[in-house]
C-alpha positions in Angstrom: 0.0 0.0 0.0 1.3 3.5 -0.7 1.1 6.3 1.0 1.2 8.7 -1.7 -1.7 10.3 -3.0 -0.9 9.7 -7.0 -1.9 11.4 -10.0 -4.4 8.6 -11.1 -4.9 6.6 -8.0 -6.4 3.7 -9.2 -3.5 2.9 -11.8 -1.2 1.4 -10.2 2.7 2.7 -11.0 6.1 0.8 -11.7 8.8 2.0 -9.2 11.5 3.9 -11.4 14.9 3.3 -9.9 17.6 4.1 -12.2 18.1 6.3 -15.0 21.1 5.6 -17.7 21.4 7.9 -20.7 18.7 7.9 -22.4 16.9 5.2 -20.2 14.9 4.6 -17.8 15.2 1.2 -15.7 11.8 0.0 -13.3 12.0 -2.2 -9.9 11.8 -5.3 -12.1 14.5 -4.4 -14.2 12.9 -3.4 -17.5 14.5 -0.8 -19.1 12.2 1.6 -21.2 13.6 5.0 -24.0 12.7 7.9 -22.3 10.8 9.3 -25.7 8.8 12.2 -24.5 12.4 13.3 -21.4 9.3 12.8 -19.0 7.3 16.2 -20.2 9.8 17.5 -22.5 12.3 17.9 -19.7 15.1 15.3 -19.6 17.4 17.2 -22.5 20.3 15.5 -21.3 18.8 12.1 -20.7 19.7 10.4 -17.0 22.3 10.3 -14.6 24.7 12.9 -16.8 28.0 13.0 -14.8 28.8 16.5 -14.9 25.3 17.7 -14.0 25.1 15.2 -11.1 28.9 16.1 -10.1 28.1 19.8 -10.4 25.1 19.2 -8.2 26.6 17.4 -5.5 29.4 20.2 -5.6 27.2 22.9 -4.6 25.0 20.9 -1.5 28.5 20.8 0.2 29.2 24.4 -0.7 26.3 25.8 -0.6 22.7 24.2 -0.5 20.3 27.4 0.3 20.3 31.2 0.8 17.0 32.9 1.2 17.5 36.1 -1.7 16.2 38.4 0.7 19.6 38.0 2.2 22.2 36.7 -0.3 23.0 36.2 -4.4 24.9 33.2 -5.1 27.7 32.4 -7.3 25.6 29.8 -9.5 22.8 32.0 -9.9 24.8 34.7 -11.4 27.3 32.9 -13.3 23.6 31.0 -14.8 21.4 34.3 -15.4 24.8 35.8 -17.3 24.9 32.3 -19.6 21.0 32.9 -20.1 21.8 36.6 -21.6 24.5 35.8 -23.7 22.6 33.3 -25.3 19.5 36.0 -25.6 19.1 38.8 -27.8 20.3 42.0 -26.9 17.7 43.5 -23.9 16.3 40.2 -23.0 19.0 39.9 -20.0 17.1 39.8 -16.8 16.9 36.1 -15.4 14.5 35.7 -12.5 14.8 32.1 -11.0 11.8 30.2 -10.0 11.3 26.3 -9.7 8.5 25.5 -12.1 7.0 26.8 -15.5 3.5 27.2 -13.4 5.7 29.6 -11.5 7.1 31.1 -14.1 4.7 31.7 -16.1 2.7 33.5 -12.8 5.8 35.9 -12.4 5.7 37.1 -16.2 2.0 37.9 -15.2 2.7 39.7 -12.1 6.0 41.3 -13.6 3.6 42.9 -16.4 1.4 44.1 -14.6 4.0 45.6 -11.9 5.7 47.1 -15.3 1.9 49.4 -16.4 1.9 50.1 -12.8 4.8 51.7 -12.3 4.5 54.1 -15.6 1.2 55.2 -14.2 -1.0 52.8 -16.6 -2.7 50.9 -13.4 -6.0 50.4 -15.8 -3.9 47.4 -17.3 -5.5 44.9 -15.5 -6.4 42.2 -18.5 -4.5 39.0 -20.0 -5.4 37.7 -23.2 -4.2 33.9 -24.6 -5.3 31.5 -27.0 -7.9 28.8 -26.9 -6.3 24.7 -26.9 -3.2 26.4 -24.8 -2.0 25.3 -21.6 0.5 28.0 -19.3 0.8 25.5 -15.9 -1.3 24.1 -13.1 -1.4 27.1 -11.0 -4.9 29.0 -10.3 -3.1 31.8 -12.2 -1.8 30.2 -15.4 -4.6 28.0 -15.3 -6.8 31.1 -15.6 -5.1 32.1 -18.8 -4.6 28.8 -19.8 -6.8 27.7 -23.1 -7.7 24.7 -22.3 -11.4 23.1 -21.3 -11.1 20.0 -20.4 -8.3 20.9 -18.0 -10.0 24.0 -17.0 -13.6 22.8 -16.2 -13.4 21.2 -12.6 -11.8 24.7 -11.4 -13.3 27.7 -13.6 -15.3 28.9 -10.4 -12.1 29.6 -8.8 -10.5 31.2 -12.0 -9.3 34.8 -12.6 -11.3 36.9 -15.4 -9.2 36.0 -18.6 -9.5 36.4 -22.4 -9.0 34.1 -25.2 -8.6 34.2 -29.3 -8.5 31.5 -31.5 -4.6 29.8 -31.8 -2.4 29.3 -34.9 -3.4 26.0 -35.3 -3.6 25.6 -39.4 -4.8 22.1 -39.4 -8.1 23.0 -37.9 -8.5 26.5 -38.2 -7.2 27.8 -41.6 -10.3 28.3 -44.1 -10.2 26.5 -47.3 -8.3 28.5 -49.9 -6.7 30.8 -47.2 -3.0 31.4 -47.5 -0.4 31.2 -44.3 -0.7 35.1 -44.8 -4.4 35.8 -44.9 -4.8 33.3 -41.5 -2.0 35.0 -40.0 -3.2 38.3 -40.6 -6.8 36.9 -39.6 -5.7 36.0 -36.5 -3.9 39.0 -35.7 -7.0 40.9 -36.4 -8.8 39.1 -34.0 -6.6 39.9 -31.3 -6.6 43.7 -32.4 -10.3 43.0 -32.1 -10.6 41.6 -28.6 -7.9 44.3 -27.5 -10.2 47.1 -28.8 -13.3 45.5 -27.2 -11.6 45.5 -23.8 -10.2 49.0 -24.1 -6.6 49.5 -25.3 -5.4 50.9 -21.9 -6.7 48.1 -20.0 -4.9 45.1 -21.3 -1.7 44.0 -19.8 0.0 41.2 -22.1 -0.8 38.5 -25.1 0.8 35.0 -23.6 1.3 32.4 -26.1 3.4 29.6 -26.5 5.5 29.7 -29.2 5.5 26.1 -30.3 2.4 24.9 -28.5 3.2 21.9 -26.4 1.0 19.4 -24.0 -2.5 20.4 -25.3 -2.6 19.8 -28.7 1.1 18.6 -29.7 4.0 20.5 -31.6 2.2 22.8 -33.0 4.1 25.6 -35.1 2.2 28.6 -36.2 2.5 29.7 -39.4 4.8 32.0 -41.3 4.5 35.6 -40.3 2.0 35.3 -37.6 4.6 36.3 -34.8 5.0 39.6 -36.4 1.8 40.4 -37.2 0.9 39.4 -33.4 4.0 41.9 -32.1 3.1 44.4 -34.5 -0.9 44.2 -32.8 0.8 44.9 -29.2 3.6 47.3 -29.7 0.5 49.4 -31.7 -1.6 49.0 -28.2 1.3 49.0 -25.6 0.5 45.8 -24.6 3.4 43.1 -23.6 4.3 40.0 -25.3 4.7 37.2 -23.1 6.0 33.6 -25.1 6.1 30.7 -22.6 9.0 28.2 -24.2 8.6 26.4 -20.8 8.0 22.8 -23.4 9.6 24.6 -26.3 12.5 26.0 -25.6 16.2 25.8 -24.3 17.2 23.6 -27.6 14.3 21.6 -28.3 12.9 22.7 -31.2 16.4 23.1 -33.2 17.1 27.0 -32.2 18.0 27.8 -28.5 14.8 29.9 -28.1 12.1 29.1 -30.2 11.1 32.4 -31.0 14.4 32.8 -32.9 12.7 30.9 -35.6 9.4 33.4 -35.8 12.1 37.0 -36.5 10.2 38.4 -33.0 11.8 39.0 -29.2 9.2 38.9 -26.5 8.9 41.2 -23.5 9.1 38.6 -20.9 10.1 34.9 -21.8 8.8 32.2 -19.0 11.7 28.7 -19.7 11.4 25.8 -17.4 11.8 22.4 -18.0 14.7 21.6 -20.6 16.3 24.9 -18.2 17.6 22.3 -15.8 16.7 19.0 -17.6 15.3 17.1 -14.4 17.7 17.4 -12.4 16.3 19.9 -10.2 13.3 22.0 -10.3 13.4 25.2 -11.9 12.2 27.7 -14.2 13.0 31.6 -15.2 11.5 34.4 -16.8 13.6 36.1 -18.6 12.6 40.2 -19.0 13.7 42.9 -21.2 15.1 45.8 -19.5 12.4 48.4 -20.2 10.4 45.8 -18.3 13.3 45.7 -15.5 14.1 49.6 -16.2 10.4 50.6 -15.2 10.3 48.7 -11.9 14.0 49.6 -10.6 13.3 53.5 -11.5 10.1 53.2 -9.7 9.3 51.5 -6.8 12.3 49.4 -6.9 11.0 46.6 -5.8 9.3 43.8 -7.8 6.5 42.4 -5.4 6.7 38.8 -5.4 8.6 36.3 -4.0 8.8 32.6 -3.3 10.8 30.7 -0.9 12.6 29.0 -3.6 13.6 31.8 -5.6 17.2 31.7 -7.2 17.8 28.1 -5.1 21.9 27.4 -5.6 21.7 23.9 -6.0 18.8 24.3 -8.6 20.6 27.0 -10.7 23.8 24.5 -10.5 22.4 22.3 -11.5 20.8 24.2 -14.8 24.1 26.2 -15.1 25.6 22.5 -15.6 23.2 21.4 -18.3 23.4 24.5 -20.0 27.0 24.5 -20.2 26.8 21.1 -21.8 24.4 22.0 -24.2 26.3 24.9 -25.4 29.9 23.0 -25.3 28.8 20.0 -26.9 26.5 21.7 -29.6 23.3 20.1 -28.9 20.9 22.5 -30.7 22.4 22.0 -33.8 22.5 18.5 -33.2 18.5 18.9 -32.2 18.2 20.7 -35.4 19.8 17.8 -37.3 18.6 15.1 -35.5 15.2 16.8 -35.8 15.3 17.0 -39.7 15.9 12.6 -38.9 13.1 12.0 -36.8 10.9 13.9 -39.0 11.7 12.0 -42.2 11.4 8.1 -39.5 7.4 9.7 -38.7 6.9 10.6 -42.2 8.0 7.1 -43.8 6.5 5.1 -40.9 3.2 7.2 -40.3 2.8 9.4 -43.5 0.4 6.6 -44.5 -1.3 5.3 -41.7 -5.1 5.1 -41.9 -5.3 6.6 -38.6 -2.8 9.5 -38.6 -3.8 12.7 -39.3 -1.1 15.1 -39.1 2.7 14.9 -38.8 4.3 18.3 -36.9 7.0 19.3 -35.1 10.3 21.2 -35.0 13.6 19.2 -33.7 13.0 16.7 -31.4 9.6 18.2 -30.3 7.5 16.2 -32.8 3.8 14.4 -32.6 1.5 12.2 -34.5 -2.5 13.1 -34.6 -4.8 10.1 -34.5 -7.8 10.4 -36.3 -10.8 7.8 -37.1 -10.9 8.8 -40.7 -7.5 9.8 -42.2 -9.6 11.1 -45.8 -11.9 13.0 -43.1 -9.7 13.9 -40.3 -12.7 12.5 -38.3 -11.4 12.2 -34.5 -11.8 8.9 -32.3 -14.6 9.3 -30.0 -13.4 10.8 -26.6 -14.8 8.3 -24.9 -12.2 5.7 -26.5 -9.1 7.3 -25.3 -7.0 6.3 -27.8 -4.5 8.5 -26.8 -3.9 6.8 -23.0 -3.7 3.4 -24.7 -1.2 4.3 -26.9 0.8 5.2 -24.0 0.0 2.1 -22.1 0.8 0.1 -25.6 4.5 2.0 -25.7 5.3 1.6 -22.5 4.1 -2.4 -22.2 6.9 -1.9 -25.3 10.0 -0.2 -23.7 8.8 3.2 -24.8 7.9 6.4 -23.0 6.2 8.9 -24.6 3.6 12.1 -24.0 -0.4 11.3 -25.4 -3.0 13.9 -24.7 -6.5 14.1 -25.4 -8.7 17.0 -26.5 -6.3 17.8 -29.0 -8.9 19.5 -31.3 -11.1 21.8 -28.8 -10.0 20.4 -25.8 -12.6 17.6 -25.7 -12.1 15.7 -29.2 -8.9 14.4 -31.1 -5.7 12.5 -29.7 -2.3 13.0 -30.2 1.1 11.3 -29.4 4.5 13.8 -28.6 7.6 12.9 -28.7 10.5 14.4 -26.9 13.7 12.8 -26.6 16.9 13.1 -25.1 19.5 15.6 -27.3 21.8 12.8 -27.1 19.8 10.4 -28.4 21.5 8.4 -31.0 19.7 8.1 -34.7 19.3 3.8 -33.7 17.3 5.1 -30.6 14.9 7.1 -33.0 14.9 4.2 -35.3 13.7 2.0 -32.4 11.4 4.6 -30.5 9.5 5.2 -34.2 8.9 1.6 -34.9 7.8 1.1 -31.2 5.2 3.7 -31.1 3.8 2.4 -34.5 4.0 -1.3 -33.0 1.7 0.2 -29.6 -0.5 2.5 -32.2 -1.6 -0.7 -34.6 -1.9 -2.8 -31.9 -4.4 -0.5 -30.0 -6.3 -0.1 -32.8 -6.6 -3.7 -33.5 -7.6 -3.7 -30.0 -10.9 -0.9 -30.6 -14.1 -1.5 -31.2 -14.8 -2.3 -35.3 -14.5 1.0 -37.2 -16.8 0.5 -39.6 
């Protein structure tokens, strides 16, 4: 009997006891690819000796400072890695230990920024539906998803949605990548006018949209229509690369890739690659200027803020990544694992869509692959594929909802930036293995 109060109670878990590279190894010994790096966060795979080394290191140095006190020496060596690697103005690192928690700071560091130049009418946040921003009440509230918001709305903060860049499903037929960016970027002119220009705050939107309806890449030139809306408004840009960035889509920020800088960027996950929990947002300094020249202060704070041993810990995989040229090698090996999905999946009767950017790629199941028709949500395709992969040695991230946050499935894949080209070669061919065999296993599809 455990003790723990799991996720999904009633499914009972393997113990995970070892992690090797790219592997994971269970209680009973059975080793499984770590596909998806957990959520998109394992960059360097398990057990990397550096990171670990570097970790260890700083607990007998130094294991916490409260920053109401102190600085630490990892903490600044890591925010000053994060800004050279960052475009010019985008150099203010503030250390948190989730992307929930980041993405709550870029929120409350937006609105501290209208504040303190005297525009405290800036009170709204606008997103996009079938997008997901963390767990917290906060980035819940913005966050565009249904399914995951529906138990909680009553608890939820007033917050305002458009449609996302999600071509598949929401381009019109005989629209160009132009006229649905420029569509889309009128809708949000739209909702900014409705509210009242002075009152909004920011636009958050994931770059390269992650959990909720898998790798999905917006169209050419909708980033710059999108800045263009809120630089017209004085409204902040807010990207959240928390799934997307630090490397894992083949550039070291995905928004390099779109020819726009954000205001505030919330990272997270492939930050400190699992081996200790953090997340940053990082701020451009007429964000940072406004606050210091003000008040001074930013108001907010957690107990956990800037923790030594976390941001050694990141400062360790970063320095790896960057040493050992890892994005390009995401890049490359990204350009690989598309071309495995494409030959494995591009005709599969019940695969949709094939999308990604580097190693941030995922399938879309469908029904119907002439109609796009989803599986019925009540099938839940996507959690038996997972359970098929895993029964197979295979880890990797299914969602459901994928459409509208109640219909379509979806299967992400994340891996390891030092995964070797026979490990995507076995992971592909695994996750069509678990896909036929759960659909041999459905109900007849006539």
């Amino acid at each position: 009997m455990t003790h723990i109060f799991h996720r999904t109670p009633r499914v009972p878990l393997q113990t995970a006891v070892r992690g090797e590279g790219c592997y994971l190894f269970d209680a009973d010994g059975r080793r499984y690819f770590d596909g998806s790096g957990g959520a998109a966060v394992s960059c360097l795979g398990h057990g990397h000796p550096e990171v670990v080394a570097a970790v260890a290191a700083q607990v007998q140095r130094l294991a916490y400072a409260h920053t109401s006190f102190f600085t630490s020496e990892p903490a600044e060596q890591l925010a000053d890695l994060l800004a050279g690697r960052s475009p010019a103005g985008l150099a203010h690192a503030y250390f948190v230990s989730s992307g929930s928690e980041a993405v709550e700071t870029a929120l409350k560091m937006a609105r501290q920024y209208h504040v303190e130049r005297g525009e405290a009418g800036r009170r709204h946040v606008v997103s996009r539906r079938q997008s997901y921003h963390g767990n917290t009440l906060g980035a819940l509230a913005i966050g565009g998803n249904a399914g995951r918001r529906a138990l909680y709305e009553p608890l939820l903060a007033e917050a305002h949605h458009v449609s996302p860049c999600f071509a598949r499903h929401g381009r019109q037929a005989g629209e160009s990548d132009a006229q649905y960016a420029e569509r889309l970027a009128d809708e949000l002119e739209q909702k900014i006018l409705a509210l009242g220009p002075r009152t909004v705050s920011a636009f958050v939107a994931e770059t390269v949209v992650g959990a909720t309806a898998g790798a999905v890449a917006p169209v050419p030139g909708y980033f710059p229509r999108i800045r263009a809306v809120c630089e017209r408004h004085g409204v902040l840009l807010i990207l959240d690369e928390v799934m997307s960035g630090m490397g894992r889509t083949g550039t070291y920020h995905a928004f390099e890739q779109e020819g726009v800088v954000p205001d505030l960027l919330c990272l997270a996950k492939g930050l400190g690659g699992g081996y200790q929990p953090i997340g940053a947002v990082l701020a451009a300094a007429r964000v940072v200027d406004a606050i210091v020249g003000g008040s001074g202060a930013f108001q907010h704070g957690h107990t956990y803020v800037g923790h030594p041993v976390a941001c050694a810990a990141a400062l360790a995989v970063q320095t790896v990544v960057e040493r050992d040229g890892l994005v390009a090698r995401v890049a490359e090996l990204g350009r690989g694992l598309d071309a495995r999905l494409r030959s494995r999946f591009g005709d599969h009767p019940h695969v949709g869509d094939i999308r990604g950017r580097g190693l941030f790629q995922a399938i879309e199941l469908v029904r119907e692959r002439d109609t796009g028709e989803p599986f019925d949500p009540a099938l839940q395709v996507h959690a038996r594929v997972k359970r098929a992969a895993q029964e197979r040695g295979l880890l990797c991230y299914p969602a459901g909802g994928t459409i509208d946050g109640r219909r379509g499935d979806h299967v992400l894949l994340a891996p390891p930036y030092i995964a070797s080209v026979g490990q995507l070669d076995e992971a592909v061919e695994r996750l069509g293995e678990a896909l036929d065999a759960v659909v041999r296993g459905l109900p007849a599809l006539e």
